[in-house]
C-alpha positions in Angstrom: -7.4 -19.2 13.4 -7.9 -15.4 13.0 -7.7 -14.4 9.7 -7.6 -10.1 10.2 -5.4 -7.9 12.3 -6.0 -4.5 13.3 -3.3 -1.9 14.5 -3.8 1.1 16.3 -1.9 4.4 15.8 -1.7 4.9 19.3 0.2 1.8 20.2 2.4 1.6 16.7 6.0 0.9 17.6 9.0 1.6 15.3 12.0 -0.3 16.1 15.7 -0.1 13.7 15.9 -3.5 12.4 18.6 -5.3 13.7 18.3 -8.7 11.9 18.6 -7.3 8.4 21.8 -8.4 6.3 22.4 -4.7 4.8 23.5 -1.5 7.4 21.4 1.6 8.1 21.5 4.6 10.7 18.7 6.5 11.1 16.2 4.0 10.3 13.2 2.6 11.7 10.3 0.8 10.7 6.3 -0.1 12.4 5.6 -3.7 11.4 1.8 -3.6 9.9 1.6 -7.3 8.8 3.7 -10.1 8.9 4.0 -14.1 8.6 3.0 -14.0 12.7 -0.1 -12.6 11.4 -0.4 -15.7 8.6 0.4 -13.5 6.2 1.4 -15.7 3.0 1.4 -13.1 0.5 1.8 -9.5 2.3 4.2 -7.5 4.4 3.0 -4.0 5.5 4.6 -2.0 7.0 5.5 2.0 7.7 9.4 3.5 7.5 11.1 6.3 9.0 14.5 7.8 7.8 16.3 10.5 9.5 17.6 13.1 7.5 21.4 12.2 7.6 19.9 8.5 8.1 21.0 5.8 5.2 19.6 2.3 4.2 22.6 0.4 3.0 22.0 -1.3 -1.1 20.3 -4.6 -1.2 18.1 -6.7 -3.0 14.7 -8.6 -2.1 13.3 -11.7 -2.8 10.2 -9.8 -3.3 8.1 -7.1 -4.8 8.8 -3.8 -3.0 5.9 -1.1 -3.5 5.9 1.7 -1.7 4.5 5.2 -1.1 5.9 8.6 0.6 3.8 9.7 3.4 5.7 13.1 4.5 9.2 14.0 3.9 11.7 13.8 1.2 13.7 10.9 0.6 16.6 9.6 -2.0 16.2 6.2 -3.6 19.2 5.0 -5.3 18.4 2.4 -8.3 20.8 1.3 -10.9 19.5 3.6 -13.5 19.8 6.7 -11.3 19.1 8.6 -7.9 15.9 10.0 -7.3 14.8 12.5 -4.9 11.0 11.4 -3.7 8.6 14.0 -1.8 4.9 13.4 0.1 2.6 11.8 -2.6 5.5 9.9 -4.9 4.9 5.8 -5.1 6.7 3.5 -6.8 7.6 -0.3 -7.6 11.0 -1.4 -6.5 11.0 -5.3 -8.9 11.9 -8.3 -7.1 16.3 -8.4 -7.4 16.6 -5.1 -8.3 19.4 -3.5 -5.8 18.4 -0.3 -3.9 19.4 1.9 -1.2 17.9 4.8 0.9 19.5 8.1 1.6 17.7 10.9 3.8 17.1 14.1 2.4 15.7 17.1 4.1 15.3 18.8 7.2 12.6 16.4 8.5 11.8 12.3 9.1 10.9 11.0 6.3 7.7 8.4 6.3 6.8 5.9 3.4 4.5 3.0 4.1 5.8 -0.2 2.4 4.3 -3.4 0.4 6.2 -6.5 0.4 4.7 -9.3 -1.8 5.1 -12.2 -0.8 6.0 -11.6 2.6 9.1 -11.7 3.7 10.2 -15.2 6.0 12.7 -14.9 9.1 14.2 -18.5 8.6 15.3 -17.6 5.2 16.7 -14.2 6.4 14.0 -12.1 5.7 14.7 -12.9 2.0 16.9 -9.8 1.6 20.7 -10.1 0.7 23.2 -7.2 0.5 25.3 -6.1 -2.2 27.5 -3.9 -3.4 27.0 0.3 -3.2 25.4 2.0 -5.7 27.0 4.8 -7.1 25.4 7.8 -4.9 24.3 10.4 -7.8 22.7 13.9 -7.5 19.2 13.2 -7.3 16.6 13.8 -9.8 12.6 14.5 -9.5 10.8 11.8 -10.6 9.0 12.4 -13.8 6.0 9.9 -14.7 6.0 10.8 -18.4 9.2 10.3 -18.7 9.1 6.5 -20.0 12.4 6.4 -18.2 10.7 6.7 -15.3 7.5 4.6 -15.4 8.3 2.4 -12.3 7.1 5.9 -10.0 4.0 8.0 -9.8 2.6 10.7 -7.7 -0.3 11.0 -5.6 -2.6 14.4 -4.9 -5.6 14.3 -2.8 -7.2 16.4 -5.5 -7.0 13.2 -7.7 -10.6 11.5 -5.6 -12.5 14.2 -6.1 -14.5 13.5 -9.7 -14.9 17.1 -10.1 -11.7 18.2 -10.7 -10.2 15.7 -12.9 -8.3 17.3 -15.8 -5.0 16.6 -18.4 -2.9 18.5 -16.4 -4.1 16.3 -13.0 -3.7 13.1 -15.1 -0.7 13.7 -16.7 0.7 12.7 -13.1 -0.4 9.3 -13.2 1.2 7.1 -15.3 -1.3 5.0 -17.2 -4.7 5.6 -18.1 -5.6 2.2 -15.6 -5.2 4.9 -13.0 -7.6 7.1 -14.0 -10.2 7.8 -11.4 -13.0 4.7 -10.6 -16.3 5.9 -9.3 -18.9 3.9 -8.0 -21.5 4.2 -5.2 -20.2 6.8 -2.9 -16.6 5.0 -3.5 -13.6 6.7 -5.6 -10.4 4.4 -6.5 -7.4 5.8 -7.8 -4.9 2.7 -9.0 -1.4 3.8 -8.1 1.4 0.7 -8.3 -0.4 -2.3 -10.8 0.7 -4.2 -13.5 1.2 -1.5 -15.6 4.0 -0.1 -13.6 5.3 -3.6 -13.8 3.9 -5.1 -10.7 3.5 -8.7 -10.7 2.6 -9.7 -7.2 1.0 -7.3 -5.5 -1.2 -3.5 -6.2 -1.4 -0.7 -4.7 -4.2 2.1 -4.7 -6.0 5.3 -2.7 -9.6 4.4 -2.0 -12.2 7.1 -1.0 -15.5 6.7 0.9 -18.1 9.6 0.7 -20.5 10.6 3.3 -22.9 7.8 2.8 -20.1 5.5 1.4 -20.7 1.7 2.0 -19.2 -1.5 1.1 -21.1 -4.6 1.8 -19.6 -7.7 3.2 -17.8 -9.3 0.8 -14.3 -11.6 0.7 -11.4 -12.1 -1.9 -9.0 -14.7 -2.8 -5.9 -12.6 -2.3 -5.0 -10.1 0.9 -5.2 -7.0 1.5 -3.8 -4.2 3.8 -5.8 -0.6 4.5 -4.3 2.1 6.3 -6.4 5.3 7.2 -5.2 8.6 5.9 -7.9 10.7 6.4 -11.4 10.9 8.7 -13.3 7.5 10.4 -14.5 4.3 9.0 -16.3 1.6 10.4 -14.6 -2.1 9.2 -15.9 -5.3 10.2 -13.6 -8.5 9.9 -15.5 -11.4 10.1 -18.1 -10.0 12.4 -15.6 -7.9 14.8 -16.2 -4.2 13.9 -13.8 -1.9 14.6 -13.8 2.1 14.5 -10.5 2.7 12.9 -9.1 6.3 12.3 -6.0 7.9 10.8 -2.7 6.5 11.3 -4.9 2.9 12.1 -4.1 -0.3 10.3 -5.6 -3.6 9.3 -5.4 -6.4 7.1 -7.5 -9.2 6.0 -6.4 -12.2 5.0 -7.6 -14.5 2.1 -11.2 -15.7 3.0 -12.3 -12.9 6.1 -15.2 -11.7 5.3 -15.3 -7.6 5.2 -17.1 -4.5 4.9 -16.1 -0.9 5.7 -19.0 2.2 6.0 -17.7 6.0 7.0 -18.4 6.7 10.1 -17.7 10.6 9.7 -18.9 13.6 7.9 -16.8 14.3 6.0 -15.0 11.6 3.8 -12.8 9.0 4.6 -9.4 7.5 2.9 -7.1 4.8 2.9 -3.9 3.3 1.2 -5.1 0.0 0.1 -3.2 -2.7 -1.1 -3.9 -6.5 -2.7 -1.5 -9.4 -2.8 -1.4 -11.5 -5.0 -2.5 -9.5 -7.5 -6.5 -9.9 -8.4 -7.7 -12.5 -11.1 -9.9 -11.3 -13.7 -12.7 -12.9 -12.9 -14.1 -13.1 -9.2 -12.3 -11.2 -7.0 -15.4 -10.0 -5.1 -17.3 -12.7 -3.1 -20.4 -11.1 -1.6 -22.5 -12.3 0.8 -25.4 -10.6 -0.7 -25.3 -12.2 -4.2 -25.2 -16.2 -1.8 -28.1 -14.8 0.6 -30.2 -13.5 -2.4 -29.7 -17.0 -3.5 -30.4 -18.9 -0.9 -33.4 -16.8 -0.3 -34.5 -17.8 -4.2 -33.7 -21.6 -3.9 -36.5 -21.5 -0.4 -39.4 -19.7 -2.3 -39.3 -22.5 -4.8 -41.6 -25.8 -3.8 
């Protein structure tokens, strides 16, 4: 049983759902990860909406994270109509009704989280209801406590160097403040703090000489490459992926990434369900280093 997946820009293909309970024009969506993959816990995928497109109001039996590629786009929510641009994220809760209206002049693109994923026998776990009222849109504002379920994203944010108030003050908790570790930035995005419960969602930064050794988790997760080249390996298959690429590994595949450029290399990362406190890195190291100790003894 394979346990990884690994999609290539060059053969991604959007189709408008058709088996979805809700209506929509203008809407198409690349399938990233799904249950034919064995995915238990993660649905990945990447949307397109037209400008005069639509994604009629429904709810999900699942979490809903999601994050705006290129493009404006209006989500409608109960509590209001917002008008999201390139960089926005956000958590859409599992039940709460939601629809999509395009906005302007160009497609817009948001890659998607769905945690768990979503199961065609029980019709994709999605229900439509009733239409939301369809306000004038607002900018999101992520100090606005109002508005804590969004954030936004600059590429400025990896780069230790130019941290500041002003660049924080866009992220809305201090959990998303910048990690930095061995040629390896993080920037949390959607977590509990934004009121996840199943699933995170984060940017993830390799320097030059940025490594991560194999290693394996007890949850999933989902990469896909915004920026330069990285080398992955999924249980000993390596693969060269590039922007616009896309893999997942599934609990138990044992990974580990290296960049492959000159430059640096970036990806939108995601975990489902969400990490336990306590050992959510298994790494093949920290065994062999052990084994190696046990067979010097007499």
């Amino acid at each position: 049983m394979t346990h990884f997946a690994v999609r290539r820009a060059a053969d991604a293909t959007f189709v408008a759902p058709t088996q979805l309970p809700y209506s929509s024009s203008g809407f198409r969506r690349r399938t990233v990860v799904d249950e034919a993959d064995g995915a238990v816990h993660s649905g990945f995928g990447i949307c397109e909406l037209a400008p005069d497109g639509a994604i009629g109001a429904h709810v999900n039996a699942y979490e809903e994270s999601f994050h705006v590629l290129s493009g404006t786009v209006i989500l409608d929510v109960p509590e209001g109509s917002y008008l999201l641009e390139e960089g926005d994220y956000g958590l859409l809760p599992t039940g709460v009704p939601h629809a999509w209206r395009g906005a302007g002049d160009t497609v817009a693109r948001w890659a998607d989280m769905l945690a768990p994923v979503p199961r065609a026998r029980y019709g994709y776990d999605t229900q439509a209801v009733p239409a939301l009222p369809a306000r004038e849109p607002v900018r999101i504002d992520v100090r606005d406590p109002r508005t804590r379920s969004f954030g936004h994203f600059e590429a400025a944010q990896m780069d230790p160097g130019k941290q500041s108030q002003d660049l924080l003050a866009v992220s809305a908790s201090m959990r998303t403040a910048l990690l930095v570790y061995s040629g390896i930035t993080v920037k949390m995005m959607v977590d509990s703090d934004l009121g996840a419960v199943a699933s995170t969602m984060f940017m993830v930064q390799y320097a030059p000489d940025g490594v991560a050794g194999s290693h394996d988790h007890p949850f999933e997760e989902t990469y896909l490459i915004v920026e330069g080249t990285v080398d992955a390996t999924f249980d000993g298959e390596r693969h060269r992926l590039g922007v616009g690429d896309a893999a997942w590994a599934g609990a138990g595949c044992v990974h580990s990434f290296a960049n492959a450029g000159t430059g640096p290399v970036r990806w939108l990362e995601t975990q489902a369900p969400q990490p336990p406190s306590r050992h959510s890195y298994r790494f093949t190291r920290d065994w062999d280093y052990l084994r190696e100790t046990l067979g010097e003894k007499p």
